[in-house]
Backbone as CSV, one residue per row, in Angstrom:
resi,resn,N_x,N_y,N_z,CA_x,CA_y,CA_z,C_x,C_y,C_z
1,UNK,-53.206,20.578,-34.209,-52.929,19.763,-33.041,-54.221,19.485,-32.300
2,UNK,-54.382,18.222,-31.761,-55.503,17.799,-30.744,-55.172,18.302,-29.708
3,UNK,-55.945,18.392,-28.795,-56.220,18.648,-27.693,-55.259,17.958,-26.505
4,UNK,-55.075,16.137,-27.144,-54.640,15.594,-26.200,-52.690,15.414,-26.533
5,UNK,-52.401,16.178,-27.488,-51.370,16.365,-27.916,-50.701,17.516,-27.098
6,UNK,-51.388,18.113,-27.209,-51.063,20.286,-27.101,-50.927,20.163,-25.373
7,UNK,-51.511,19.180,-24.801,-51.943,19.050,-23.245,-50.068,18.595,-22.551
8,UNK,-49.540,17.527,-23.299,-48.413,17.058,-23.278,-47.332,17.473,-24.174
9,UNK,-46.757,18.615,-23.228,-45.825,19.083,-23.610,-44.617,18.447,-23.240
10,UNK,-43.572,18.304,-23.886,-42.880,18.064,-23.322,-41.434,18.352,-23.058
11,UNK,-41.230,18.757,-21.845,-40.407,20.143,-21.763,-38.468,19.208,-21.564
12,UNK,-37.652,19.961,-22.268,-36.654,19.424,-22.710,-35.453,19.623,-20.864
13,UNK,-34.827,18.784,-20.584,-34.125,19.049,-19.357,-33.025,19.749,-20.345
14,UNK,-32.559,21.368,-19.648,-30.848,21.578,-19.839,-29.986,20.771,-20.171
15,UNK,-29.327,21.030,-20.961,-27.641,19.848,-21.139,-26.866,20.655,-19.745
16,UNK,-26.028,19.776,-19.757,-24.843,20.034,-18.319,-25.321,20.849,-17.324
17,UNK,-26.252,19.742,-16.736,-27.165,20.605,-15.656,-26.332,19.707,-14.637
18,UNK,-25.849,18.513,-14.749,-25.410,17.955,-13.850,-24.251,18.457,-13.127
19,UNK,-23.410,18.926,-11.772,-22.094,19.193,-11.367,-21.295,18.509,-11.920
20,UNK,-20.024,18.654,-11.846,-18.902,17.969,-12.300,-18.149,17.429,-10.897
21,UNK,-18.002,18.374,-10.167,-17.560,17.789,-8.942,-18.028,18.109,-7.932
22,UNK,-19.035,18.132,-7.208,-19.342,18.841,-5.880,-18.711,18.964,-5.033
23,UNK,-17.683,17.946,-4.549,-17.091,17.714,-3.517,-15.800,18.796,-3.837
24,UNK,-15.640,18.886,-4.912,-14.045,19.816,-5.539,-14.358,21.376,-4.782
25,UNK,-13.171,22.330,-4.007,-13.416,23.473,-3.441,-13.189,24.215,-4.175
26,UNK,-13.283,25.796,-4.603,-13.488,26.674,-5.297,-12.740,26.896,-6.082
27,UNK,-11.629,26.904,-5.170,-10.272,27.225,-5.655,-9.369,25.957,-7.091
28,UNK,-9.950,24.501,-6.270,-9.490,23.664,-7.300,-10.523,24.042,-8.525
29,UNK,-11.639,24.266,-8.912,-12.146,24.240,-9.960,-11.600,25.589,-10.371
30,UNK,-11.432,26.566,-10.102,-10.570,27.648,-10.707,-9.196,27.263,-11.152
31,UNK,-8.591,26.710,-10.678,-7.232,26.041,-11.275,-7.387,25.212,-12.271
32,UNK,-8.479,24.723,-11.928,-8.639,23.126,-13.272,-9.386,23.716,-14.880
33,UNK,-10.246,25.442,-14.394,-10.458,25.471,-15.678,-9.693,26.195,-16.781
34,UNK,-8.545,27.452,-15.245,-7.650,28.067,-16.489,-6.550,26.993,-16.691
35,UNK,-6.285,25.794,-16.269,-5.584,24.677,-17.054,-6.057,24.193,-18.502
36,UNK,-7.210,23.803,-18.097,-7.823,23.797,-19.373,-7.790,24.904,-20.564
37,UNK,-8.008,25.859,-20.280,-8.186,27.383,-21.267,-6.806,27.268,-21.580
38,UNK,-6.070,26.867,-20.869,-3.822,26.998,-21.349,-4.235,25.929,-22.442
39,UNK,-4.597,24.567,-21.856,-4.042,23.215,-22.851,-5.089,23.904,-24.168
40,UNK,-6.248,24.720,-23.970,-6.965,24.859,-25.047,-6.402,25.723,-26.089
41,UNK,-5.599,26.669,-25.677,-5.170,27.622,-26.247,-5.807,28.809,-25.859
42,UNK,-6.918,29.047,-25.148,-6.757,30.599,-25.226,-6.011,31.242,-24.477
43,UNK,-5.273,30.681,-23.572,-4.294,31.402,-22.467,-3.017,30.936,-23.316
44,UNK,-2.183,31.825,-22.690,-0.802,31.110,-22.937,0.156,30.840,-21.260
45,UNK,0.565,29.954,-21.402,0.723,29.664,-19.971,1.476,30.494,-19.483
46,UNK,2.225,31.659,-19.635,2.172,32.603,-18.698,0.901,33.568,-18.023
47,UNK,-0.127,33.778,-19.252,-1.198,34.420,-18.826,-2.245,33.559,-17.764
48,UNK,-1.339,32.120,-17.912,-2.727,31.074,-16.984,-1.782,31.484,-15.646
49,UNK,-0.377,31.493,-15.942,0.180,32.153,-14.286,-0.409,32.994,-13.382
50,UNK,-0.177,34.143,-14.444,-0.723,35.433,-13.885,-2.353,35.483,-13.258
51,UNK,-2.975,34.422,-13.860,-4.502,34.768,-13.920,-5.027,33.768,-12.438
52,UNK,-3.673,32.908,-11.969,-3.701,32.094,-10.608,-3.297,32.853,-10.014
53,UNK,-2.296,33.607,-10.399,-0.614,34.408,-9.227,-0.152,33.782,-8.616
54,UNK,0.476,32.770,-9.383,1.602,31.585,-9.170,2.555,32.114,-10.448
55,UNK,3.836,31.338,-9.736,5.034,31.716,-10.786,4.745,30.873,-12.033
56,UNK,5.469,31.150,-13.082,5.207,29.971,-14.452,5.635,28.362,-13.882
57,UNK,6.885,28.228,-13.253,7.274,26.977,-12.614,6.170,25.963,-11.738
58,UNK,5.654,26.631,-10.727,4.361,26.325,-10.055,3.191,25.734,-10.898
59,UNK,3.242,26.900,-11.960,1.742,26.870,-12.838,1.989,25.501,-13.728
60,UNK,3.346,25.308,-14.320,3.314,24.078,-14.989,3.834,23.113,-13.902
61,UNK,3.972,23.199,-12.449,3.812,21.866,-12.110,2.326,21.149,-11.625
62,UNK,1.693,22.351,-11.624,0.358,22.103,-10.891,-0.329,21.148,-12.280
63,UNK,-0.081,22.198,-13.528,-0.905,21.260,-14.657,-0.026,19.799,-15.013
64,UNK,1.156,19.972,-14.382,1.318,17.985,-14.831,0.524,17.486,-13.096
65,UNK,0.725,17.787,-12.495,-0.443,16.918,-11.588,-1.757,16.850,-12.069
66,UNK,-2.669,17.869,-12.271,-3.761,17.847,-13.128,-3.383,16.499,-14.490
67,UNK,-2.734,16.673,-15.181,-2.855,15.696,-16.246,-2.545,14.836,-15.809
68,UNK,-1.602,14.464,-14.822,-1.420,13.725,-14.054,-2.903,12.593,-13.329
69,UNK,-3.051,13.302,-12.796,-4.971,13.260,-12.096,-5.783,12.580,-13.325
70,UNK,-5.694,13.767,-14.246,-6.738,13.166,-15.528,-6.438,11.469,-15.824
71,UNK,-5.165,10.802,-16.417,-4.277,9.997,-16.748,-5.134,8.747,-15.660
72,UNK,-4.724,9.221,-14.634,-4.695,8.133,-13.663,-6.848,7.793,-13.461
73,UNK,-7.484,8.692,-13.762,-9.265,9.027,-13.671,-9.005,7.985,-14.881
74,UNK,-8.315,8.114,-16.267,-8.746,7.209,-17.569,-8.271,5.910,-17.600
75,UNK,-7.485,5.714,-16.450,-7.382,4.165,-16.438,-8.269,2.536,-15.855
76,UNK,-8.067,1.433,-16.921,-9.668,0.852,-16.197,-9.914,0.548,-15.401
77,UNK,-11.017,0.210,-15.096,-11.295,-0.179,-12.957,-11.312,-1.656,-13.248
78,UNK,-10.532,-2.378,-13.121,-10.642,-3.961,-12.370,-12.242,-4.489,-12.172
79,UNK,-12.574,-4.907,-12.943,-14.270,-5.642,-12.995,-14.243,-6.076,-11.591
80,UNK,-15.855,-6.173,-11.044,-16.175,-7.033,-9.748,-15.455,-6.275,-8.770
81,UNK,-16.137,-7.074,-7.948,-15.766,-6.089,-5.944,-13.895,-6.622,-5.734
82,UNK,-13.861,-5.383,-5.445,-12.277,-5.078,-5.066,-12.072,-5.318,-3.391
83,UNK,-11.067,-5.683,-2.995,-10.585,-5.999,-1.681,-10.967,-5.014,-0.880
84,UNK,-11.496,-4.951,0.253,-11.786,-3.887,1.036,-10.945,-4.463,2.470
85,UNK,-9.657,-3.955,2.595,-9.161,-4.072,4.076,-9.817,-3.980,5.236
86,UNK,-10.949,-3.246,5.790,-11.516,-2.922,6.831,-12.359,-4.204,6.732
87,UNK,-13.381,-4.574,5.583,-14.210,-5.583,5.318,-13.611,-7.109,5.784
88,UNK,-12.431,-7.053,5.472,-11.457,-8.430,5.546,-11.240,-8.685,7.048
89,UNK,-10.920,-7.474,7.630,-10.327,-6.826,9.364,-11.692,-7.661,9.771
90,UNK,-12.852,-7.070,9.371,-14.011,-7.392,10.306,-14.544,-9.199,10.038
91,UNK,-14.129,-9.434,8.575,-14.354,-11.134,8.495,-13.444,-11.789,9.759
92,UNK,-12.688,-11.319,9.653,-11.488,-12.038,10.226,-11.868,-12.256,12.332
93,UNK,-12.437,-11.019,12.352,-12.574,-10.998,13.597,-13.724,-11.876,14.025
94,UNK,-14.816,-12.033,13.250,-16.000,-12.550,13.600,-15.213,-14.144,13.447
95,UNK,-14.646,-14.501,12.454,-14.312,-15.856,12.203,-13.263,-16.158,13.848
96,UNK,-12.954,-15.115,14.359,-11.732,-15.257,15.387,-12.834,-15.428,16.628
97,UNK,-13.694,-14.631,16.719,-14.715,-15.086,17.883,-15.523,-16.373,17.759
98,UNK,-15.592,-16.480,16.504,-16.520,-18.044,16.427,-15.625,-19.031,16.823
99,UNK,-14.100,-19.429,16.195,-13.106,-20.343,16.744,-12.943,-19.857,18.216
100,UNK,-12.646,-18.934,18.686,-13.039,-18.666,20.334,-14.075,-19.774,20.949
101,UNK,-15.383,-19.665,20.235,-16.112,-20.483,20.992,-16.063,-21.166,21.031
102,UNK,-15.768,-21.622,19.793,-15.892,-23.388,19.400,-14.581,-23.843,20.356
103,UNK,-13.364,-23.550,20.696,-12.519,-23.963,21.803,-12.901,-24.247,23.051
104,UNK,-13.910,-22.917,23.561,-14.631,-23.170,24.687,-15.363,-24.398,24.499
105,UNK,-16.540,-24.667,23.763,-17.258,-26.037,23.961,-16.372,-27.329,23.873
106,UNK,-14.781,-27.172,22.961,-14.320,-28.587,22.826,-14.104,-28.651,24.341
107,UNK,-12.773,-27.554,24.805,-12.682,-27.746,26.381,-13.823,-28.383,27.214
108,UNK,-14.544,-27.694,27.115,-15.557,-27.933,28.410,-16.285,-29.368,28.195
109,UNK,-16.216,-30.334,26.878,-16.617,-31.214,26.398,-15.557,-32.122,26.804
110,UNK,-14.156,-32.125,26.723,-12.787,-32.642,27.431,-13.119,-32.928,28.656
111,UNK,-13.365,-31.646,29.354,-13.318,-31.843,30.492,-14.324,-32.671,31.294
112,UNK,-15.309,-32.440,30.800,-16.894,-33.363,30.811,-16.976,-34.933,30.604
113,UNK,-15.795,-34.881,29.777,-15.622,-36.463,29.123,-14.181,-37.321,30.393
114,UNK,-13.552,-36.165,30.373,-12.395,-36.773,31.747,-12.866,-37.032,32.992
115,UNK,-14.144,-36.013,33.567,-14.635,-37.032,34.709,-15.353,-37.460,34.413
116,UNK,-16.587,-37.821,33.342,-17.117,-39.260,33.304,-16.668,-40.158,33.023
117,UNK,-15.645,-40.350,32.699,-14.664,-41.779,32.883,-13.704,-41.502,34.268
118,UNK,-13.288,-40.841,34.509,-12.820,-41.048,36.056,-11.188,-40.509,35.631
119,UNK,-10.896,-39.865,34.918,-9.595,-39.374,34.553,-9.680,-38.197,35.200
120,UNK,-8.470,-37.927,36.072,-7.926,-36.183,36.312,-7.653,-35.799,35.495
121,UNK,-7.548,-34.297,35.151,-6.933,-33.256,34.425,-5.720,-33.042,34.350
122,UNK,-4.944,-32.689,33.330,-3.821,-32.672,33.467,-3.364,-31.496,34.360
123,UNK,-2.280,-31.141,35.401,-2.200,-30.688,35.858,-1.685,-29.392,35.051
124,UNK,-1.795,-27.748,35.600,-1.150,-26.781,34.736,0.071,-26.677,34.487
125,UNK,0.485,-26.457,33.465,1.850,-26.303,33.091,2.700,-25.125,34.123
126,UNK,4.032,-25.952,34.799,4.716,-25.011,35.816,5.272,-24.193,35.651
127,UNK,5.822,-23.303,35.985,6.272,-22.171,35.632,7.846,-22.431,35.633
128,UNK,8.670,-21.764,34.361,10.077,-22.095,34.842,10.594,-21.802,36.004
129,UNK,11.646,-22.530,36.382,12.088,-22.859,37.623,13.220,-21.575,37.448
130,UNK,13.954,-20.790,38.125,14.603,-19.437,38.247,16.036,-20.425,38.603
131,UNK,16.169,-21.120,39.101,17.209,-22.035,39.013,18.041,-22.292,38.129
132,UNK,17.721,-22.848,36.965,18.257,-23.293,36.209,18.445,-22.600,34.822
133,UNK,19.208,-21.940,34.330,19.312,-21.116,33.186,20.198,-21.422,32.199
134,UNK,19.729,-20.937,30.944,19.935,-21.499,29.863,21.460,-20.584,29.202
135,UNK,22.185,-20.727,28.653,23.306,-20.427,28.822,22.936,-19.026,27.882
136,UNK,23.552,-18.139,27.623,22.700,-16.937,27.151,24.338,-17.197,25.503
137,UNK,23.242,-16.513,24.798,24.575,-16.609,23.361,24.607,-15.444,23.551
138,UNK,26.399,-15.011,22.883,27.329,-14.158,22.761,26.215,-13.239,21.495
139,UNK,25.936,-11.795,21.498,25.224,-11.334,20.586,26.321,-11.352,19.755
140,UNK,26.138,-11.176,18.681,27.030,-11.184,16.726,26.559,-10.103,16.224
141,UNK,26.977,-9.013,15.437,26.704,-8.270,14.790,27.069,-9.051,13.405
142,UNK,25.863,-9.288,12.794,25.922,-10.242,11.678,26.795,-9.516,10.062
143,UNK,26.081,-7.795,10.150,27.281,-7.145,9.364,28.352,-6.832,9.387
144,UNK,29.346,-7.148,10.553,30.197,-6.729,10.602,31.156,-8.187,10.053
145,UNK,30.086,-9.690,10.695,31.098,-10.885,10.384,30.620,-11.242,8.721
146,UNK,29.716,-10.099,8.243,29.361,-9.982,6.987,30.418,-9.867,5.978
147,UNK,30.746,-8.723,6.377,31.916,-7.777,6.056,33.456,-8.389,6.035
148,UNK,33.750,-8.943,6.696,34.620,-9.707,7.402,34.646,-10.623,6.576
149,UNK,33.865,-11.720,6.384,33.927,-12.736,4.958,33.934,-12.332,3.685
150,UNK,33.348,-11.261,3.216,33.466,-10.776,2.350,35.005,-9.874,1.791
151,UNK,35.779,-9.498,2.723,37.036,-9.432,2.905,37.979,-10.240,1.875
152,UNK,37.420,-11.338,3.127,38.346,-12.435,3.098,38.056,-13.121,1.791
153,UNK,36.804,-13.391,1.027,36.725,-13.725,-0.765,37.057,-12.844,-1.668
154,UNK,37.307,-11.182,-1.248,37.898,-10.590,-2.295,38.937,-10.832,-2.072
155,UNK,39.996,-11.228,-0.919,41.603,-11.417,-1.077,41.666,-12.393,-1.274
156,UNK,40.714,-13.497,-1.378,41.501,-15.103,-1.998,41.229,-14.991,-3.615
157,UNK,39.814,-14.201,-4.353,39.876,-14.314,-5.289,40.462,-13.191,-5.986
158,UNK,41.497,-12.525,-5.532,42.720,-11.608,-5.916,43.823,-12.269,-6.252
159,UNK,44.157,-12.059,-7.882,45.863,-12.673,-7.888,46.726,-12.503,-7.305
160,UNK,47.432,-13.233,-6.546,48.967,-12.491,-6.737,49.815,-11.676,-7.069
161,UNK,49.595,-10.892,-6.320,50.570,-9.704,-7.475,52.136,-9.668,-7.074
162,UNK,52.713,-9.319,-8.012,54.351,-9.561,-7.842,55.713,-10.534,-8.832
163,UNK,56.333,-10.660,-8.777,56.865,-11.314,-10.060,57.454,-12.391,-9.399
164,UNK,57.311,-12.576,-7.896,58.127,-13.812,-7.300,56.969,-14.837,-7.138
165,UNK,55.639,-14.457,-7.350,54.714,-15.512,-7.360,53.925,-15.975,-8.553
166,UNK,54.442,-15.553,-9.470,53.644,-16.193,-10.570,54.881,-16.975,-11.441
167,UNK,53.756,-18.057,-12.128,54.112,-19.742,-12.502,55.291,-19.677,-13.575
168,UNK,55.311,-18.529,-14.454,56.245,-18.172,-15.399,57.324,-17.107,-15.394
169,UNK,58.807,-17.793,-16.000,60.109,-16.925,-15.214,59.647,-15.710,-16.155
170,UNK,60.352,-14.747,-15.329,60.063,-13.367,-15.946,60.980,-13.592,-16.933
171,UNK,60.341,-12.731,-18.002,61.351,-12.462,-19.091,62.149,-11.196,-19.766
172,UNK,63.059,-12.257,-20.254,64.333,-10.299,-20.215,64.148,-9.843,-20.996
């Protein structure tokens, strides 16, 4: 070896140096690996019970959520930027203050334009008059006159029952 070989070493990084979950608490990665050791076989899922101290019932509902979890992690992500509600909330608002303004300048441009031609303003709209009232409707409980018609089409589309109303004489 040269000199300028032997100088550059080059040193190999660990495999699975990376975390798997950082954010995951102690306890879930202890659950998630004797799940694993059950589906692997070296436990048998009573011994993955015992080794949580959860009942067997518990222990296999926890691992269909886990596979559960897994299932739902292997399904694909929808290409391109996804809807962000808060993002939309905040378009929406800025677009709601800009039409804000833009109302203000038409107004004040109206109004600018009505006295340089010599037009008054329309006067403000009055307030209803306490006088005169509008006849108030009877409230309906709409299921009950629901109910009520519905009645009344199962007994019209009900035969007749009886032998004095139907089209053919009885026979002896």
């Amino acid at each position: 070896m040269n000199t300028a070989t032997a100088s550059k070493v080059i040193e190999k990084r660990p495999r699975n140096t990376v975390p798997i979950a950082p954010q995951a608490s102690k306890e879930a990665k202890r659950l998630a690996a004797v799940i694993l050791e059950v589906l692997a076989g070296l436990r048998t899922p009573t011994q993955g019970a015992e080794a949580l101290q959860l009942s067997l019932p518990r222990y296999y509902q926890l691992e269909a959520r886990g596979l559960g979890g897994l299932l739902e992690a292997c399904e694909p992500k929808p290409k391109g930027r996804q809807p962000n509600p808060v993002r939309e909330m905040d378009l929406i608002q800025r677009e709601n203050e800009r039409l804000r303004r833009d109302l203000g300048r038409q107004q004040s441009l109206v109004r600018l334009t009505q006295r340089s031609i010599g037009i008054s303003p329309p006067p403000p709209p009055a307030p209803k008059s306490a006088g005169k009232k509008g006849r108030k409707r009877k409230p309906v409980v709409r299921a009950l006159s629901m109910a009520a018609r519905l009645k009344q089409e199962a007994n019209a589309a009900e035969p007749p029952s009886g032998p004095e109303s139907s089209d053919q004489p009885p026979s002896p």
